[in-house]
C-alpha positions as CSV (number, residue, x, y, z in Angstrom):
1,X,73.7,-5.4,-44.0
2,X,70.0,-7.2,-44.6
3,X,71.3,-8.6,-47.5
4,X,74.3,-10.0,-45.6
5,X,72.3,-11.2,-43.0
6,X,69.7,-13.0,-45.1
7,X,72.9,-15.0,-46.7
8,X,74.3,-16.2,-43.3
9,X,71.1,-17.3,-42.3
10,X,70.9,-19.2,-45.3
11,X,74.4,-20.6,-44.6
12,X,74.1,-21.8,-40.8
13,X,70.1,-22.7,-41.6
14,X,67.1,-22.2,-40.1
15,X,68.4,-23.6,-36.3
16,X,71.8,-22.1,-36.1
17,X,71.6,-18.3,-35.6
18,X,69.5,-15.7,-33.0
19,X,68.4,-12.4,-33.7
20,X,66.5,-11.9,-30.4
21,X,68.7,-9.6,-28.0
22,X,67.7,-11.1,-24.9
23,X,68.2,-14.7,-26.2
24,X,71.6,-13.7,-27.4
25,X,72.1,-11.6,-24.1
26,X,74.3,-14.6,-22.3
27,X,76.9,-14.7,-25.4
28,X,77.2,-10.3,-25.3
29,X,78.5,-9.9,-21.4
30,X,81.4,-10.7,-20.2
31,X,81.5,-13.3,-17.6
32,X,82.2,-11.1,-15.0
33,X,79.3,-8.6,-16.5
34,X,81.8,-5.7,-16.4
35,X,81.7,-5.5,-21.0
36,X,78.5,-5.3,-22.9
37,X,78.3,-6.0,-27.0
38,X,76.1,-6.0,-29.5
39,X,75.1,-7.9,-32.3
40,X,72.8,-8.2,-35.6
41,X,72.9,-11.6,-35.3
42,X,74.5,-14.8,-33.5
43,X,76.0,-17.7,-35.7
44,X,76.2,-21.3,-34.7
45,X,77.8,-23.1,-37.7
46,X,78.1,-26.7,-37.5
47,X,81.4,-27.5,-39.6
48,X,84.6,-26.1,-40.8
49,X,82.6,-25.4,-44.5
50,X,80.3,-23.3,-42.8
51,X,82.8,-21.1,-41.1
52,X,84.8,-20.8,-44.0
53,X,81.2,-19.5,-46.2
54,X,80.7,-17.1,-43.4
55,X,83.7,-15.5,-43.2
56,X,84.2,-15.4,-47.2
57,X,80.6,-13.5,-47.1
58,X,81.9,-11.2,-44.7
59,X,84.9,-10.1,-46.2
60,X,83.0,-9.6,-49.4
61,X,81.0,-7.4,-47.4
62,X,83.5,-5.7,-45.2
63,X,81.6,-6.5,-42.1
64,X,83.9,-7.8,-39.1
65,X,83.5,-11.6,-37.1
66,X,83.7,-12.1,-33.2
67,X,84.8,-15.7,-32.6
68,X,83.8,-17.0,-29.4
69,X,84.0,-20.1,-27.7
70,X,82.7,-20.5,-24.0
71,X,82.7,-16.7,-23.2
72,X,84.4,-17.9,-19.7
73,X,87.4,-15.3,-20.5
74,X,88.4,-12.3,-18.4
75,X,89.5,-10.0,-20.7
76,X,86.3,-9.4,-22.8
77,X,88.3,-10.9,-25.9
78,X,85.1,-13.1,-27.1
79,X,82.5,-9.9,-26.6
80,X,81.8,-8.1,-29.4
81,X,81.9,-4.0,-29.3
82,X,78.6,-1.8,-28.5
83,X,78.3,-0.5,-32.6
84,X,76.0,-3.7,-33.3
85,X,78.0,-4.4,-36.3
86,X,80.1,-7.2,-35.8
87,X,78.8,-10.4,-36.8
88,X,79.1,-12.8,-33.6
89,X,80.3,-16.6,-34.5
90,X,79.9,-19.4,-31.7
91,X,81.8,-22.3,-32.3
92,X,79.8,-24.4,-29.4
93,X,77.8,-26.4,-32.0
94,X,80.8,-28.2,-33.4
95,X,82.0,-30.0,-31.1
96,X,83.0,-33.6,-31.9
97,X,85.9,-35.3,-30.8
98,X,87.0,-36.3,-34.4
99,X,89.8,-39.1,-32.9
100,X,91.7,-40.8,-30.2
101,X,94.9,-42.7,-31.2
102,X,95.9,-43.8,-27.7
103,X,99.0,-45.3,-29.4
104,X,99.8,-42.1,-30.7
105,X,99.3,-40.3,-28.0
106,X,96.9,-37.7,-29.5
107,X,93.6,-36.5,-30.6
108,X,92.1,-34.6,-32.8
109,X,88.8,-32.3,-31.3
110,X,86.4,-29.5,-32.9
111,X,87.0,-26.3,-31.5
112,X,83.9,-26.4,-29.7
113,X,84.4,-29.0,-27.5
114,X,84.3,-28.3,-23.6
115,X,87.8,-29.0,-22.3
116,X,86.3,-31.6,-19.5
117,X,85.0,-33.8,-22.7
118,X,88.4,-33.5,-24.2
119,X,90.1,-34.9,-20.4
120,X,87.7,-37.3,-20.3
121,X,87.7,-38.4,-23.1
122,X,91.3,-39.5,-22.9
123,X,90.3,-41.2,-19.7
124,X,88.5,-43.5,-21.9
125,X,91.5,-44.4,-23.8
126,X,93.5,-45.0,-20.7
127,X,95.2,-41.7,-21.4
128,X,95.5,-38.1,-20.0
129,X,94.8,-34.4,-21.0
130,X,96.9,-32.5,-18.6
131,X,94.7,-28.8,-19.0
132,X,92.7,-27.9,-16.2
133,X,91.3,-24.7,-14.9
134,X,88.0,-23.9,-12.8
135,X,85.8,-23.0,-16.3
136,X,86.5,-27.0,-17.6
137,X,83.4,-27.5,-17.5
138,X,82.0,-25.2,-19.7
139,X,85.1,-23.5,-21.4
140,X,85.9,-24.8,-24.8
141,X,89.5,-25.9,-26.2
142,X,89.1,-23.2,-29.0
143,X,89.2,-20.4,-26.7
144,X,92.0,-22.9,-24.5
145,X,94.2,-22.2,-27.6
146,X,93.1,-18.9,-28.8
147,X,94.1,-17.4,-25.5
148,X,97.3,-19.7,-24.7
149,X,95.2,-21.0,-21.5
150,X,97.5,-22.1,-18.1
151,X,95.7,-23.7,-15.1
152,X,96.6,-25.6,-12.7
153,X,99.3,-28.3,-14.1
154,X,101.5,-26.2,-15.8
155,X,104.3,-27.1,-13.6
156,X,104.8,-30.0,-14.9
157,X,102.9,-29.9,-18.5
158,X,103.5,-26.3,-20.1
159,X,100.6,-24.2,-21.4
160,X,98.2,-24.9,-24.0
161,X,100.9,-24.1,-26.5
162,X,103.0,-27.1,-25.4
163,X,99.7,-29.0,-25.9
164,X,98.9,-28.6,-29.6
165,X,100.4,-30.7,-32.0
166,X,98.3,-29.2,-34.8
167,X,95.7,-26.6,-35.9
168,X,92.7,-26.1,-39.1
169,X,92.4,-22.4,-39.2
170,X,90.2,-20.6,-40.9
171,X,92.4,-17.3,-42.4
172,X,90.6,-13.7,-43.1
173,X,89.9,-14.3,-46.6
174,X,88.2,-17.9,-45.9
175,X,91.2,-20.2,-47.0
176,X,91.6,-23.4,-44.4
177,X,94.7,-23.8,-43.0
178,X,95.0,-27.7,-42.6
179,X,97.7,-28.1,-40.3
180,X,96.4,-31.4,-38.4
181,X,99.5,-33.6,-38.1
182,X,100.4,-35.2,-35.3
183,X,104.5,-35.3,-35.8
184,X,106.5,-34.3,-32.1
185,X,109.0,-32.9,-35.0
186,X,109.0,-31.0,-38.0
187,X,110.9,-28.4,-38.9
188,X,109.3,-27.6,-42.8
189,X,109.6,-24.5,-42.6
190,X,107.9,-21.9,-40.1
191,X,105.5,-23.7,-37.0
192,X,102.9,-21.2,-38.2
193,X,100.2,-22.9,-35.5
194,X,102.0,-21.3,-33.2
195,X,101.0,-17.9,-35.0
196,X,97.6,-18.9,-33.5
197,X,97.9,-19.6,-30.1
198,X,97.4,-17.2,-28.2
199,X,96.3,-15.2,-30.7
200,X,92.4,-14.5,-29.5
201,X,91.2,-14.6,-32.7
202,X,93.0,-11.8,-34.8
203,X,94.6,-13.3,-37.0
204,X,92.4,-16.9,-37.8
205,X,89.6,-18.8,-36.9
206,X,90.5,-21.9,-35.1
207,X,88.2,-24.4,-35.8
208,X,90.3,-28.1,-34.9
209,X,93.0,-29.1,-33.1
210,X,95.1,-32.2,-32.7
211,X,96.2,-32.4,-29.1
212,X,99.2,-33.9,-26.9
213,X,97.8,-36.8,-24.7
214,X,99.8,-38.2,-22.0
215,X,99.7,-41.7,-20.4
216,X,97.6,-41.4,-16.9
217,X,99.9,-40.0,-14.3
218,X,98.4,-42.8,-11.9
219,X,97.8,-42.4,-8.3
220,X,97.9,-39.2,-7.4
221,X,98.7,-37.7,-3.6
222,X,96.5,-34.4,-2.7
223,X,97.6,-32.2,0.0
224,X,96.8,-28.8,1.4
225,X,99.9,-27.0,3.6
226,X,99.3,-24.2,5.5
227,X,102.2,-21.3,6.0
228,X,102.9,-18.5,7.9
229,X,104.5,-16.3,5.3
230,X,104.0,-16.4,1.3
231,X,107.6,-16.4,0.8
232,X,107.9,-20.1,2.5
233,X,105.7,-21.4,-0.7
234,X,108.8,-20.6,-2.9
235,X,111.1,-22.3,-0.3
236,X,108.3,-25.1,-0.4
237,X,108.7,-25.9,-3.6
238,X,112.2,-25.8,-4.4
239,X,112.4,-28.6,-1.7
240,X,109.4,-30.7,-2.8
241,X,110.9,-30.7,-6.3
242,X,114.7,-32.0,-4.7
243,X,112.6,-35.4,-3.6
244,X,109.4,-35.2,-6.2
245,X,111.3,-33.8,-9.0
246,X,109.0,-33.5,-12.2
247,X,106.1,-35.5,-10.3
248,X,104.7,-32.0,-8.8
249,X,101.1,-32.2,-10.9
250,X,100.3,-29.0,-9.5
251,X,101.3,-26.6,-6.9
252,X,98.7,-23.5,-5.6
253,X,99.6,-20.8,-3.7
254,X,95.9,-19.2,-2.0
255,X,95.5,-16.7,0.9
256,X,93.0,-17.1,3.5
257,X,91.0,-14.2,2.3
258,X,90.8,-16.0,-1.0
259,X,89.3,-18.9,1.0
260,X,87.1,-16.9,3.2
261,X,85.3,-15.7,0.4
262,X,84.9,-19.3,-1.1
263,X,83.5,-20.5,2.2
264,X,81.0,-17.5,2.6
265,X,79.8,-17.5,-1.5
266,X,79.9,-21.2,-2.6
267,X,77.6,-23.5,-0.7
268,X,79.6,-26.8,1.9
269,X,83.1,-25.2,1.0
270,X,85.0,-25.6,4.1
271,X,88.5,-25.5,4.9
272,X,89.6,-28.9,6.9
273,X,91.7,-27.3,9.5
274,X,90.1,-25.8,13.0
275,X,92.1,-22.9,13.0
276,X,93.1,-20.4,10.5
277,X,96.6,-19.7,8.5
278,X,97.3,-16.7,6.8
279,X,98.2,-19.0,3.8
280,X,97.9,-22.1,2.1
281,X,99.1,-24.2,-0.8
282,X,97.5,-27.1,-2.4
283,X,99.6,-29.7,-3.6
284,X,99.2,-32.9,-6.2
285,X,101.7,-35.3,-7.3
286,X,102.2,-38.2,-9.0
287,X,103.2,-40.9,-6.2
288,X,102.6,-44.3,-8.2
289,X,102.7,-47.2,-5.6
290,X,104.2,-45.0,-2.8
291,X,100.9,-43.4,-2.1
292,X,102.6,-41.9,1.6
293,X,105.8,-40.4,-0.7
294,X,104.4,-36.9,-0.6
295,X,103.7,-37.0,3.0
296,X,107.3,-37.8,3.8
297,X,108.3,-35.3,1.3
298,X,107.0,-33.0,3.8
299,X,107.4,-34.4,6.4
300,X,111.8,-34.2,5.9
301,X,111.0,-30.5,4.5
302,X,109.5,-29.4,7.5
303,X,113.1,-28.3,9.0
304,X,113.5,-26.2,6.3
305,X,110.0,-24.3,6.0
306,X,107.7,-23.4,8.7
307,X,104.9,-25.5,7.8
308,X,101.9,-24.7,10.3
309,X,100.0,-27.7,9.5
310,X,98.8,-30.3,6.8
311,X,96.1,-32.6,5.7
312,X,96.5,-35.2,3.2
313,X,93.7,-36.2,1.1
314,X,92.9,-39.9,2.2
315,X,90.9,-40.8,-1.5
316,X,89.6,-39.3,-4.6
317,X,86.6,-37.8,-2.5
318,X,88.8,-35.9,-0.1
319,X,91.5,-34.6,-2.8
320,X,87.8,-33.4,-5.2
321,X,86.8,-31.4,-2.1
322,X,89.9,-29.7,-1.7
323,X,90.3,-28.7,-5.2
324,X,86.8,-27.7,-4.9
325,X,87.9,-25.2,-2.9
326,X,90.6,-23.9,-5.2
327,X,88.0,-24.3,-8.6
328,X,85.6,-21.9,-6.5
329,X,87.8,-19.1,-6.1
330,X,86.7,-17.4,-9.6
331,X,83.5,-17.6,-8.9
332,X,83.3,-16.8,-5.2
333,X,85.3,-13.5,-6.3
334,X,82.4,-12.7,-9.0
335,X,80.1,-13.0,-6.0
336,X,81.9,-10.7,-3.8
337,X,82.2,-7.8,-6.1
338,X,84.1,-6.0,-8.8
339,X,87.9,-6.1,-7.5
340,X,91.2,-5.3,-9.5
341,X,92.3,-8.4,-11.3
342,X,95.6,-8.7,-11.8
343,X,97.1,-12.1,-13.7
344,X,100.9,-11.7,-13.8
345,X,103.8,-13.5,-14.0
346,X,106.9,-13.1,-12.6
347,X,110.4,-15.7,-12.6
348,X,109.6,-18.2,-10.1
349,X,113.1,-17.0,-8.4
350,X,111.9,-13.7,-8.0
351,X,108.3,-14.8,-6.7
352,X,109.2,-14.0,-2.8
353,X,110.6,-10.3,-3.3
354,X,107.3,-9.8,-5.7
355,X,105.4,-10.8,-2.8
356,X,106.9,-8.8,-0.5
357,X,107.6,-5.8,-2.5
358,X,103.8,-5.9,-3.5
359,X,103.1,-5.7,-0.3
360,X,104.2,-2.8,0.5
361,X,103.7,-1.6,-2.6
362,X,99.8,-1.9,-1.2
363,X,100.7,-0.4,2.2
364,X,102.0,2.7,1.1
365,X,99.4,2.8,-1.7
366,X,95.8,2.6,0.1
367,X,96.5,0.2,3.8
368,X,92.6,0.0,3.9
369,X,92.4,-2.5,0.7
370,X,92.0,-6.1,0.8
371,X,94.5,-8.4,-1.0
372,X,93.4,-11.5,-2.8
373,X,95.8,-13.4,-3.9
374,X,96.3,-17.1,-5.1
375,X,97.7,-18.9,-8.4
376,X,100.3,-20.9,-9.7
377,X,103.1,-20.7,-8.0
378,X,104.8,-23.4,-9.4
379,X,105.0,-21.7,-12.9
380,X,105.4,-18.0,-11.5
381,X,102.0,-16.7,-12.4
382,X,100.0,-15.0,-9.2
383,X,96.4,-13.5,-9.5
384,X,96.9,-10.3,-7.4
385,X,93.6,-9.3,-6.6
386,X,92.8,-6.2,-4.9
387,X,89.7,-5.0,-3.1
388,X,89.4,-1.1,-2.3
389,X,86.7,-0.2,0.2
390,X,83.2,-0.4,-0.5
391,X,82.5,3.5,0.7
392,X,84.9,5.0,-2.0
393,X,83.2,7.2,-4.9
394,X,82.9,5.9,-8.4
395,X,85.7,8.5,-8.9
396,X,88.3,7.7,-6.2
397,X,88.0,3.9,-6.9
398,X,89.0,4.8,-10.4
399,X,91.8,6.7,-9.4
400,X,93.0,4.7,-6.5
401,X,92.8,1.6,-8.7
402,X,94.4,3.0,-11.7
403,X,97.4,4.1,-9.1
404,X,97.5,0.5,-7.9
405,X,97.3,-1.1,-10.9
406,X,100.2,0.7,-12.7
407,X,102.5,0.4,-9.3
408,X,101.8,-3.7,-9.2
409,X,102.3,-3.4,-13.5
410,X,105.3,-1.5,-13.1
411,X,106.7,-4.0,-10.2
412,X,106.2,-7.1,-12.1
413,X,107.9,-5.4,-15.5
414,X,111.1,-4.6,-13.5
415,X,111.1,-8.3,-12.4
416,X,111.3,-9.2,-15.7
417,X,107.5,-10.7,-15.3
418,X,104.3,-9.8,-17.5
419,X,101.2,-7.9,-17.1
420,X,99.3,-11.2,-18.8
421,X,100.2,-14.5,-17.7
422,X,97.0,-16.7,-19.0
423,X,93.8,-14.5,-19.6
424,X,95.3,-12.9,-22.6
425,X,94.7,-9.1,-23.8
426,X,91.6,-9.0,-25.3
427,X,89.9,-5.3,-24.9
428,X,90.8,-4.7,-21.2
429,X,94.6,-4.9,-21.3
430,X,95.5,-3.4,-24.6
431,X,97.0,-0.3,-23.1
432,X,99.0,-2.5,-20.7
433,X,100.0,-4.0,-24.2
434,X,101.4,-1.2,-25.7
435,X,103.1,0.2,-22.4
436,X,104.9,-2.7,-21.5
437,X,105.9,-4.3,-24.9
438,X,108.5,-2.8,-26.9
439,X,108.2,-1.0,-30.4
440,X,109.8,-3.9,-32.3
441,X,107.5,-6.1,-31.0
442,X,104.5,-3.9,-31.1
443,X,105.0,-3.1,-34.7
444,X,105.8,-6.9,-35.6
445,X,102.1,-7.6,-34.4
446,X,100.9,-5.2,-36.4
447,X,102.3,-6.3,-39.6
448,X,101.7,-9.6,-38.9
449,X,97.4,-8.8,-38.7
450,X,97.7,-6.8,-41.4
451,X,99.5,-9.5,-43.4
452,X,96.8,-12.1,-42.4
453,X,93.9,-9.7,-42.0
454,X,94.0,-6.6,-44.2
455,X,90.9,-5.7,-43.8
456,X,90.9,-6.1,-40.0
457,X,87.5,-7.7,-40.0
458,X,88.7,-10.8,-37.8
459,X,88.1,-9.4,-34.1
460,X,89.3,-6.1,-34.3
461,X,89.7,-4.2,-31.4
462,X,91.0,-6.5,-29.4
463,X,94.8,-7.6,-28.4
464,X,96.0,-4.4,-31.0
């Protein structure tokens, strides 16, 4: 291993790699600090040939590679294990946007690069990057891609699958993948980027992309609706998208127990109504030159769906503080405590009896736990957060949570929904993996890492 290390140094340089546990301590723990890794040493290569050296030494030596990107992910799939074995590899120095071609509506970025560079950048050439979630501002699009990221406009946009046009991946054995075209269609042969989305870095190193841009959506109208029941967000929506059509940007479903917390953990949140709902939703949408169109739109729904009340951002200022309050919600829950995360994903049809059958789910289960619940809505992904009571044993929580877990797990599979709808697998969800996908698919992801990765030495132990 000393000899190994003394050659990576030598590879990244004299500025590019940590030894010192406690500098290194931010990239080994989990953002949530619930996983702890070790290391012999951090790696901040600075191009695509340095990856490619790296991982070539390391397969020569039989010693295994963490990718990681921003570390913002919630599955401890960017944390190496606790042997102190694994050779940790940040892709944060390279981060260059390579290219804009506003005419082709794309780009071309390094993996490093923090996704609210990417968005703004596009801003700059009068066009749009449609991924956003609460990490943008430190989250980078390599771990967007590695972990087939959502957010907030997936409504109307897709995931960061429909996003990439292209990828350069770095294989197992330190071959480059150049697969940075641009083309909307292709059909030579097998789309093997899409091999790599989603992936989380088992079966290549993604180290560029080339991205879909968009031309800017325009004025936008911001609005937050507060409702009596869950259920009427699903009603909501299938009204909103009769008059808005495709023009719903986003559409967030949040419970005022979700926004409590914001408003008690994250300094001048406030909620701009005087009394309080049991839920809200937060709504954008392109209006163009009819900046009052989604007020009417709710205004003629409001027959159909109880809306309690409603507040429409007047300018940019108001709309940023309201989706301030949605952005906060990760880390005003981090604040709060450990909970039970739970990122699923059911068909938007079957949304409401989710809802409600989770609910009682939680009723019959333990009465005296807290639900936290918000997401997307509009693309049938809910973070069903659950708090059990703060006097429980280490014990009982375990058990109570496991039993509350595998109930909402086993709700959303017979809803023909998914344990995983945007945070991945990583090390926390593998046996959520293996119980809810079948045997043909299981073994198909098995032979396709050990086709790419026969020595296992990219990431292992996560995802499978």
């Amino acid at each position: 291993m000393t000899m190994l290390i003394d050659q990576l140094k030598a590879i990244v340089g004299p500025d590019a790699w940590k030894t010192d546990p406690a500098e290194m301590q931010p990239n080994l723990t989990e953002w949530r600090g619930l996983v702890f890794g070790k290391t012999p040493i951090l790696l901040e290569p600075a191009n695509t040939g340095e990856v490619v050296q790296i991982v070539r030494a390391c397969a020569q030596a039989g010693v295994s590679i963490v990718p990681q990107g921003g570390n913002t992910g919630l599955c401890a799939g960017a944390v190496p294990d606790e042997s102190g074995e694994q050779i940790l590899l940040s892709l944060k120095r390279m981060n260059r946007i390579r290219s804009v071609d506003a005419f082709d509506f794309s780009m071309e970025v390094e993996a490093g690069c923090v996704l609210a560079d990417i968005q703004a950048a596009a801003r700059d050439a009068d066009r749009y990057f449609p991924l956003s979630l609460g990490a943008e501002g430190s989250c980078h699009i390599g771990g967007n891609l590695s972990t087939n990221a959502g957010g907030v406009n997936v409504i109307r946009y897709g995931t960061a699958r429909a996003l990439v046009l292209g990828l350069e991946v770095v294989l197992a054995d330190g071959t480059v993948l150049d697969g940075l075209r641009t083309l909307r269609k292709d059909t030579a042969g097998y789309d093997l980027k899409q091999l790599f989305v989603g992936s989380e870095g088992t079966l290549g190193i993604i180290t560029a992309a080339t991205l879909r841009l968009f031309p800017d959506p325009g004025e936008t109208s911001t609005a937050l609706v507060a409702l009596s029941e869950s259920g009427d967000a699903v009603r909501l929506l299938a009204h909103l998208r009769g008059s808005l059509a495709d023009r719903i940007e986003a559409f967030e479903l949040v419970s005022h127990r979700v926004f409590s917390l914001v408003e008690e953990h994250i300094p001048n949140a406030r909620l701009p109504f005087e009394e309080t709902y049991p839920w809200y939703v937060l709504i954008e949408a392109a209006t163009g030159r009819n900046p009052d169109e989604l007020e009417n739109a709710l205004v003629n729904v409001a027959e159909e769906v109880s809306i309690l009340d409603a507040v429409i951002a007047k300018n940019s200022s108001e709309a940023e503080d309201l989706w301030r309050l949605r952005h906060s919600i990760a880390e005003a829950e981090r604040h709060d405590g450990v909970g039970l995360k739970h990122d699923i994903s059911v068909p938007i049809g079957r949304m409401q009896e989710f809802l409600i059958r989770g609910d009682a789910l939680l009723e019959s289960t333990m009465p005296e736990a807290g639900l936290l619940a918000f997401g997307h809505v509009g693309d049938g992904n809910l973070h069903y957060n659950v708090s059990l009571p703060s006097d429980l044993t280490a014990e009982a929580h375990s058990e109570a949570g496991a039993r509350i877990t595998h109930g909402i797990y086993d709700l959303v599979a017979e809803l023909g929904g998914s344990f995983s709808a945007e945070h991945g697998v990583g090390r926390l969800k593998k046996a959520q993996l293996r119980e809810y996908r079948s045997t043909a698919e299981l073994d198909l992801m098995k032979r396709l890492k050990a086709a790419l990765d026969p020595q296992n030495i990219l990431n292992p132990g996560k995802v499978i």
